[in-house]
Steps between C-alpha positions, in 0.01 A plus 500: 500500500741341722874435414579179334817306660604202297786250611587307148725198651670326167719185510777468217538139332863395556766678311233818387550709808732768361312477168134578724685764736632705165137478334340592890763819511407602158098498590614700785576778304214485260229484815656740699399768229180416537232719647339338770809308602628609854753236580676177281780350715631174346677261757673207509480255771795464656489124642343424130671670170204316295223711672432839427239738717360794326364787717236715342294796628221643234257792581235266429401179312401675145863586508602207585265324247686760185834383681420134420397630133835636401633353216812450681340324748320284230796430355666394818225273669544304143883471501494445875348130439864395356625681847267385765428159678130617592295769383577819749343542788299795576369649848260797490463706754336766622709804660270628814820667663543844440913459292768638633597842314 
């Protein structure tokens, strides 16, 4: 199976961006430790504090699919309505370079 890339752009209702940056950096953490996890970068865009870019590299999609599964992540795609001005939005994409290591 090909590696899964997924770009997870979120945009922060006014006055929640510190409170969705602390619960992004905290998910960091969690989905690092997971297995098929290669890379989670969160950024911040730097013309917009409201919008946040996640950067995700998974060995595959089944991975990704248990990564979406988590409890944690559960947990946060609920709390993140109170957070967010639109649902996230997610870009999949396929990895057909070989990756730099």
């Amino acid at each position: 199976m090909a590696k899964v890339t997924v770009i997870a752009t979120l945009r922060a209702k006014p006055g929640k961006e510190n409170e969705l940056k602390d619960y992004m950096t905290t998910l960091v953490g969690y989905t690092r430790a997971e297995m098929g996890c290669l890379d989670y970068d969160l950024h911040q865009l730097q013309a917009d504090p409201s919008v946040f870019v996640m950067y995700e590299n998974w060995t595959d999609q089944s991975e990704l699919d248990k990564h979406l599964a988590m409890p944690y992540m559960v947990d946060f795609m609920r709390a993140a309505q109170d957070m967010l001005v639109s649902p996230p939005e997610l870009q999949l994409l396929d990895m057909v370079s070989t990756p730099k290591r």
